[in-house]
C-alpha positions as CSV (number, residue, x, y, z in Angstrom):
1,X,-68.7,-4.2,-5.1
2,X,-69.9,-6.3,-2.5
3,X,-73.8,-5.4,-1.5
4,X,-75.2,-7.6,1.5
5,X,-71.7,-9.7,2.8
6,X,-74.1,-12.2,4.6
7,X,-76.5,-12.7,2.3
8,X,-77.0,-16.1,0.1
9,X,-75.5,-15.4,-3.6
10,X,-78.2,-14.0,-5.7
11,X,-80.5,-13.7,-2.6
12,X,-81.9,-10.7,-1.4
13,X,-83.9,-12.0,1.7
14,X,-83.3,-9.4,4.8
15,X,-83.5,-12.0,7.2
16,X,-80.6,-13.8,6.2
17,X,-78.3,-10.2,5.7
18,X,-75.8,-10.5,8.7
19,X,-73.2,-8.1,8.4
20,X,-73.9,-5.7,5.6
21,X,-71.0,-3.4,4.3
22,X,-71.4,0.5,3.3
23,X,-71.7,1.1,-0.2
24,X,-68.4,2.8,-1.0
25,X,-67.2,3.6,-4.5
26,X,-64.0,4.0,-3.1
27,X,-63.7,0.3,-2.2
28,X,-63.4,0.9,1.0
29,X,-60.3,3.4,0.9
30,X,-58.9,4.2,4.5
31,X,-56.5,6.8,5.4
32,X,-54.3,5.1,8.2
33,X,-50.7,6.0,8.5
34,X,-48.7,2.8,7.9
35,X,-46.7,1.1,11.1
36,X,-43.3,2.5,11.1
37,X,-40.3,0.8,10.5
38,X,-36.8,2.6,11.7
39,X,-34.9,0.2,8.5
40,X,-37.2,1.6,6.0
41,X,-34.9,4.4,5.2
42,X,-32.6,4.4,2.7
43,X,-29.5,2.0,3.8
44,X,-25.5,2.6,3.5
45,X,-22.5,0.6,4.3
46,X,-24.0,-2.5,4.7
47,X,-26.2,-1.7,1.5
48,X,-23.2,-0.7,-0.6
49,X,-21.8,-4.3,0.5
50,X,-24.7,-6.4,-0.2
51,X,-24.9,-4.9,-3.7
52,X,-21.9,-6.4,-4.6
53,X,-23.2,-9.8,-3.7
54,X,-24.6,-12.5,-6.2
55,X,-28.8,-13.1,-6.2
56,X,-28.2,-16.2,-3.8
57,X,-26.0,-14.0,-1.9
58,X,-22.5,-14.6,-1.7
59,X,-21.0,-13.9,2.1
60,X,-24.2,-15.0,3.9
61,X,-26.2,-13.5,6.5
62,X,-24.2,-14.6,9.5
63,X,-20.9,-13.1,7.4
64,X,-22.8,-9.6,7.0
65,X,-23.6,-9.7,10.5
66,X,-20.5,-9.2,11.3
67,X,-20.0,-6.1,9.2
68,X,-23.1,-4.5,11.4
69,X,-22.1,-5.5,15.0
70,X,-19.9,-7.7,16.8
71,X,-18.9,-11.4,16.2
72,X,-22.0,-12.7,18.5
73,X,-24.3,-11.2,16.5
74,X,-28.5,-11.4,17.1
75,X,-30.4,-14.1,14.9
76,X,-33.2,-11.4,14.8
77,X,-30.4,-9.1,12.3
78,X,-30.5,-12.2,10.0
79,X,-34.2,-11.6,9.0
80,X,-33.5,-8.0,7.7
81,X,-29.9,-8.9,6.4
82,X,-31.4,-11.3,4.2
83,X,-34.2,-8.7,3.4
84,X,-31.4,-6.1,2.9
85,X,-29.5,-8.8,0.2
86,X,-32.9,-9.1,-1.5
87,X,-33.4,-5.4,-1.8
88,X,-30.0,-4.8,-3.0
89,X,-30.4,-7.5,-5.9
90,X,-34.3,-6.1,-6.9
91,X,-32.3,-2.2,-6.9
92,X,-29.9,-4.6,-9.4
93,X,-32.4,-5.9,-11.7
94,X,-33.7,-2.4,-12.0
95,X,-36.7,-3.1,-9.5
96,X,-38.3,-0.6,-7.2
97,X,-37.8,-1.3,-3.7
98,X,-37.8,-0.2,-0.6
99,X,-34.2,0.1,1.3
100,X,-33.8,-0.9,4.6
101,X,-31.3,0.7,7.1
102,X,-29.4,-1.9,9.1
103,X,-28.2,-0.2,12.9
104,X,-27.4,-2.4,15.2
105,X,-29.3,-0.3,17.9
106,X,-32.9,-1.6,16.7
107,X,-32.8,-5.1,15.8
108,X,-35.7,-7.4,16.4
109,X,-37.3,-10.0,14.6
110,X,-40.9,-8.7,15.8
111,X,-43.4,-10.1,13.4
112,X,-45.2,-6.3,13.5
113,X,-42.0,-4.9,12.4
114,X,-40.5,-7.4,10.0
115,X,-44.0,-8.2,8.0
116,X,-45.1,-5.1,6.9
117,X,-41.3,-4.8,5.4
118,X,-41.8,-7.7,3.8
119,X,-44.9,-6.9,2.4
120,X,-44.0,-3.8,0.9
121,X,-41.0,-5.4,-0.8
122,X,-42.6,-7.5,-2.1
123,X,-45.4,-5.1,-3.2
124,X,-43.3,-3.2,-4.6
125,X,-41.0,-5.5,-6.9
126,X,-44.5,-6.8,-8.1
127,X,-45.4,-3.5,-9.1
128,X,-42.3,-2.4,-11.2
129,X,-41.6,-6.1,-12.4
130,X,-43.3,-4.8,-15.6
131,X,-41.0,-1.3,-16.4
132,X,-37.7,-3.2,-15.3
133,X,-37.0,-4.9,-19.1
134,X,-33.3,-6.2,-18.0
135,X,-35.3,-7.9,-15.2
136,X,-35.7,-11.7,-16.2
137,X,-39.1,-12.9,-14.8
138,X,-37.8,-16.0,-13.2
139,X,-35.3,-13.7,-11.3
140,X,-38.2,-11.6,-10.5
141,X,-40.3,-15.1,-9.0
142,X,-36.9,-15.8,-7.2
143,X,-36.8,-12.7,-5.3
144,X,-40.7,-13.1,-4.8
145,X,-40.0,-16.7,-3.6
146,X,-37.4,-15.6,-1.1
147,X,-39.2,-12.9,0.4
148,X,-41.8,-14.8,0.4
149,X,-40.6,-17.8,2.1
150,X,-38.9,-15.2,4.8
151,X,-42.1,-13.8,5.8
152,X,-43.9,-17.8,5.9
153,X,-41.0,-18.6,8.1
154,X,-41.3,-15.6,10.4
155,X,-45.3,-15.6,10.4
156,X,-45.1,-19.9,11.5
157,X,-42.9,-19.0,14.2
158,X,-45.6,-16.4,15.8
159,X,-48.7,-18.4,14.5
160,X,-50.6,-20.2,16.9
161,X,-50.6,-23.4,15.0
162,X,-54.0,-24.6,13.7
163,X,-56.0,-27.3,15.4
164,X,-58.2,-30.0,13.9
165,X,-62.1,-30.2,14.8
166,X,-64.6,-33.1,14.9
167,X,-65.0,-34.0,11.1
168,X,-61.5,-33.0,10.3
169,X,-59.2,-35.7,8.5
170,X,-57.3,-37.1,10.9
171,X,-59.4,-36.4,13.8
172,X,-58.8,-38.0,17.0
173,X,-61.4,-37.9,19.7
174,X,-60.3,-40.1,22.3
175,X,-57.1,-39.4,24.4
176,X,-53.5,-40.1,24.1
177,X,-51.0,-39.9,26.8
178,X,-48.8,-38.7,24.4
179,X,-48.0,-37.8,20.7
180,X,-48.1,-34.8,17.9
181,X,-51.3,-32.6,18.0
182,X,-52.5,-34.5,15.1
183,X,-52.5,-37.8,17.5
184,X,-54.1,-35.7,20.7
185,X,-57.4,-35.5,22.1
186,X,-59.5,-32.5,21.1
187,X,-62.0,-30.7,23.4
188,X,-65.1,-30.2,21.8
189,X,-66.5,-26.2,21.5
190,X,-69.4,-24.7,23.4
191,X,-72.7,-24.7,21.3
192,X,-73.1,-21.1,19.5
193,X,-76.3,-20.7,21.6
194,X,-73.9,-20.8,24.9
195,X,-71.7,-18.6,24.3
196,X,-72.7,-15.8,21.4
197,X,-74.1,-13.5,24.6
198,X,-70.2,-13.6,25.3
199,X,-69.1,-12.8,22.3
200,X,-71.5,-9.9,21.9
201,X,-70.4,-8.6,24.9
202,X,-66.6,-9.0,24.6
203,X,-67.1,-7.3,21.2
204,X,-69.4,-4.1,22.2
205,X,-66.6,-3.3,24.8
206,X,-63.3,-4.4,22.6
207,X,-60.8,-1.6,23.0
208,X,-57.1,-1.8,20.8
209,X,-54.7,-1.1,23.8
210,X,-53.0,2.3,23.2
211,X,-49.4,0.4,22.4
212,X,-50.8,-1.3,19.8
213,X,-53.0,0.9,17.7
214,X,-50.6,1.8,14.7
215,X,-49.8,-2.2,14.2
216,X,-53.6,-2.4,14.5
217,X,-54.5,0.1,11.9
218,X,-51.5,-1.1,9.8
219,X,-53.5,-4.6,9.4
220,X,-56.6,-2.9,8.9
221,X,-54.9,-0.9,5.9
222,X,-53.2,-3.9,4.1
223,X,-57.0,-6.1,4.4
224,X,-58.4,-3.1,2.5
225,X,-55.7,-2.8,0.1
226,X,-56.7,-6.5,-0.3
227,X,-60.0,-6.2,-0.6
228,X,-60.8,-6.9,-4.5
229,X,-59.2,-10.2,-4.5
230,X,-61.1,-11.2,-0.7
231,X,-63.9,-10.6,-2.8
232,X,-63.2,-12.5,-5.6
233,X,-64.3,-15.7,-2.7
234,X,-67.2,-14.0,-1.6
235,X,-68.1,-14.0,-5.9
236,X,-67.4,-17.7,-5.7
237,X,-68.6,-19.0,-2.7
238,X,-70.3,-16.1,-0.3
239,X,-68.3,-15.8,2.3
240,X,-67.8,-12.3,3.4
241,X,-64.5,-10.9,2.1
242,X,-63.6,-9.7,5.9
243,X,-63.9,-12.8,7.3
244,X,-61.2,-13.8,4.6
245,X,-59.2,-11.3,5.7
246,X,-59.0,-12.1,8.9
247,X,-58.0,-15.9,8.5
248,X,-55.5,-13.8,6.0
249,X,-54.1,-12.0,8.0
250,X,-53.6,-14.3,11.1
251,X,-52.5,-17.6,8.9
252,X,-50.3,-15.8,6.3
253,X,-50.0,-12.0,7.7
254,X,-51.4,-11.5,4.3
255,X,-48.8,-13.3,1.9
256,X,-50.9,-14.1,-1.3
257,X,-47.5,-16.7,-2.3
258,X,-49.7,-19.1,0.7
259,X,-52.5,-21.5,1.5
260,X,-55.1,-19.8,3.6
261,X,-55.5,-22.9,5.3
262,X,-52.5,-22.7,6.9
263,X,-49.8,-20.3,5.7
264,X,-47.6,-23.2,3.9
265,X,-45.9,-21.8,0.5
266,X,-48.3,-22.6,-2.4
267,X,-45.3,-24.4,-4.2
268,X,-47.1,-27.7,-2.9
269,X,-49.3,-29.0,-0.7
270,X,-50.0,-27.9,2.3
271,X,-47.5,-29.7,5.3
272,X,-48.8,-28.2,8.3
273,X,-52.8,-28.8,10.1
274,X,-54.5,-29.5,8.2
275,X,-51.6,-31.1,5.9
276,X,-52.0,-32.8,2.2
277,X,-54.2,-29.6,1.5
278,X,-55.7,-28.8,-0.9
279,X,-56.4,-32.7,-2.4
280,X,-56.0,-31.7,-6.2
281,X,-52.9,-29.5,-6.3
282,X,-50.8,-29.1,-9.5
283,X,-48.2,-25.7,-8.6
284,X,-48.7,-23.0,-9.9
285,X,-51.8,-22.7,-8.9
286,X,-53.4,-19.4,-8.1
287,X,-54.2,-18.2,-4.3
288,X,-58.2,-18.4,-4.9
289,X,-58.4,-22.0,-6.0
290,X,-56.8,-22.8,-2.5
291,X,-58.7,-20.1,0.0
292,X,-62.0,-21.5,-1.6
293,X,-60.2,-24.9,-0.8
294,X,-59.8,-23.7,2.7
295,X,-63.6,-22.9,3.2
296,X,-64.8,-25.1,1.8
297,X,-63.2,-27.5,3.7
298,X,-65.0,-26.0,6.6
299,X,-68.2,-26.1,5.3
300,X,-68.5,-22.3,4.7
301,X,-70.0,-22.2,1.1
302,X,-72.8,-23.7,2.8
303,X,-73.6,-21.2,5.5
304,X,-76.4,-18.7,4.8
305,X,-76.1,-16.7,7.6
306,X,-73.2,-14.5,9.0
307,X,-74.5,-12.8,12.3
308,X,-71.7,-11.3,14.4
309,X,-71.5,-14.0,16.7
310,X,-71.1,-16.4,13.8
311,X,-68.7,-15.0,12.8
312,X,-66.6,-15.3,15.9
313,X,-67.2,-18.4,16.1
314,X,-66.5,-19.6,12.9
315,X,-63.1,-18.2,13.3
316,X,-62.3,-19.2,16.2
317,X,-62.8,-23.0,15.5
318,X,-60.9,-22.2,12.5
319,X,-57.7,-22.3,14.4
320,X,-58.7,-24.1,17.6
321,X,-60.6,-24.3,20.8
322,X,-58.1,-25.1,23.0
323,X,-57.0,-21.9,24.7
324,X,-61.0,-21.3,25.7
325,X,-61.9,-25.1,26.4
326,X,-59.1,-25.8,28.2
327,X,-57.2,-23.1,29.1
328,X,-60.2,-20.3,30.1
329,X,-58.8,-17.3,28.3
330,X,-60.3,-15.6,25.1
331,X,-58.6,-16.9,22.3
332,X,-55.7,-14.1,21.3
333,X,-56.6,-15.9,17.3
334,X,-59.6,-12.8,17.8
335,X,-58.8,-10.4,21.3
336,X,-55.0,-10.2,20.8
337,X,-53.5,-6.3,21.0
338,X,-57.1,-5.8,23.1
339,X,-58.3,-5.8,26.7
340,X,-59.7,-8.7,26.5
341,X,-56.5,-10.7,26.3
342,X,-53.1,-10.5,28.6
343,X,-50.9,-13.5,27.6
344,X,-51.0,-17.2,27.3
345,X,-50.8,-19.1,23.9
346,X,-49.6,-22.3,21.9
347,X,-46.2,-21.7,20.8
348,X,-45.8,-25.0,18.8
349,X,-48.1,-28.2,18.3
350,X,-49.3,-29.0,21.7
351,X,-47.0,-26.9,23.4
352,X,-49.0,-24.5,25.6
353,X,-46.8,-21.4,27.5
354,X,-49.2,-19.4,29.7
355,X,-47.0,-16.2,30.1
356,X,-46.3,-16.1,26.1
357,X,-48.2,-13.4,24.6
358,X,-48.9,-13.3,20.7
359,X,-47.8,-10.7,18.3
360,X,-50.4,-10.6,16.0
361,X,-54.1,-8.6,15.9
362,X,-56.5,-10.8,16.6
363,X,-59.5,-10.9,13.9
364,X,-62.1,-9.8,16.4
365,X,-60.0,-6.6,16.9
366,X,-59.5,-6.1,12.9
367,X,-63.3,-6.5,12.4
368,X,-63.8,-4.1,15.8
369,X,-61.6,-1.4,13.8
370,X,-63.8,-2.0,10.6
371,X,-66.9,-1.3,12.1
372,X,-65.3,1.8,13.7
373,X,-64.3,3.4,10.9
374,X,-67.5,2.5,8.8
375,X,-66.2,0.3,6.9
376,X,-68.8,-2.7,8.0
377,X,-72.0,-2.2,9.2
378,X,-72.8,-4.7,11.9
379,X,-76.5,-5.9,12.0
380,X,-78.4,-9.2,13.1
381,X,-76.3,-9.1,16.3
């Protein structure tokens, strides 16, 4: 159990305690209903069908679409058709799963309905893989793989794509008319001592809007769950095991088959900003070796103090500056699903839409929720 999150490994000096957690046996247990889901009952018809199919699944999800609705049907059904085949070929291979009901009347592709579904498939095949002895473990890695890869390809979509910083490989501080974000211009962040009164501020009177408080809690639920293996970092390398859940969360929406640096599969190296990561990379390698890649990379394991503003702006030069530097909002990467943030985001490398509004919690607004509910004690703020 963690003692003092901002403290130095094996240090026990007060002043450099920033945020210090509330000794809980219970690891921090939290009784929050999960988000629902209208699929996550028990499907028929189409579930019948896609039992009959093969692993790789035989019709196809644009086939099966046709089965639920007309010819035209929505992209959005492929996501949980495809999660539908997978839970019809774990029920198969003897694997505990949850079944998801297919009507055509509540399709979306919303990343806070279609990631906690994929999360607790694949939760739950990992958990039974063990009792199901006609299950073959590289079938079992398959599903794993596919699940996984559905939820990477959801979550990138959503993502506000990572920038690069001063220091960064690849770096580029002068301007370019033109080119990939890894060839453009970057603004350069405030100093910390400019801008933490803000942050205080923004974070003393963050509110979770009302239509957003079960996704909110949801996210807050699954970090704890995670909790052990954030951790497992802070054992390694002192960072505190919230702040790796919230990179977690808003990189990967918490799929340990990723890099934290950027959400890519951990089958390779890492394509996306920052890409080639980590340097030494030989598959499979475990999720820990590349999040203490990730902070490292940032220069975290060196910091020895993790007051609140720090922390807010550590993540928030994590992904990028942009939207505050050059755009004047507060960054939805830590105010999303709050007050303090309305719309306007990147949508792809460079691409900017000011009326597009992201769809995942921003970390501020986790962490908000965790000192809430007692989970983290906030001092040094």
């Amino acid at each position: 159990m963690l003692a003092a999150a901002g403290t130095v490994c094996g240090s026990s000096s007060a002043g450099q305690t920033a945020l210090l957690e509330r000794a809980d046996a219970s690891m921090g247990a939290i009784m929050v209903s999960r988000i629902s889901v209208d699929r996550r009952t028990f499907g028929t018809g189409l579930a019948a069908l896609a039992t009959s199919l093969p692993l790789a699944g035989g019709l196809g999800r644009r086939a099966l679409a046709g089965a639920v609705e007309p010819e035209a049907a929505a992209a959005s059904s492929d996501v949980w058709l495809e999660l539908d085949e997978l839970t019809s070929a774990a029920t198969r291979l003897g694997l505990s799963a949850p079944r998801m009901s297919l009507g055509p009347a509540t399709q979306s592709d919303d990343l806070g309905e279609v990631a906690p579904a994929i999360l607790d498939f694949m939760k739950e095949v990992e958990s039974s893989r063990s009792e199901a002895r006609a299950a073959a473990p590289a079938d079992v890695d398959m599903l794993l793989d596919r699940a996984s890869n559905l939820l990477i390809e959801i979550t990138q979509k959503e993502k506000s794509p990572r920038e690069m910083e001063e220091g960064d490989e690849g770096f580029v501080p002068e301007a370019t008319p033109e080119g990939p974000l890894h060839a453009a211009a970057y603004p350069t962040m405030p100093p910390l001592s400019e801008i933490e009164d803000d942050y205080r501020k923004l974070f003393a009177t963050c509110q979770v809007r009302d239509q957003y408080k079960a996704t909110v809690d949801d996210y807050v639920s699954r970090m704890l769950d995670n909790r052990q293996r954030y951790s497992k970092i802070y054992d390694e390398i002192c960072v505190p095991w919230f702040f790796v859940g919230g990179i977690h969360a808003l990189e990967a929406s918490f799929n340990f088959r990723t890099h934290l640096h950027n959400g890519d599969s951990l089958s390779s190296r890492t394509t996306h900003v920052p890409a080639g990561q980590p340097k030494t990379w030989n598959p499979p390698n475990d999720w820990e070796s590349s999040a203490i890649d990730a902070l490292k990379a940032k220069k975290y394991d060196k910091e020895t103090s993790w007051t609140l503003p720090e922390i807010l702006y550590r993540w928030e030069k994590y992904n990028g500056v942009r939207s505050r530097v050059l755009h004047n909002i507060n960054t939805p990467y830590l105010w999303s699903f709050s007050q303090h943030y309305s719309k306007g985001k990147y949508v792809a490398d460079n691409v900017w839409d000011s009326n597009a509004v992201s769809k995942q919690v921003g970390a501020a607004v986790i962490l908000r929720r965790l000192v809430d509910l007692g989970k983290v004690k906030p001092l040094g703020v």
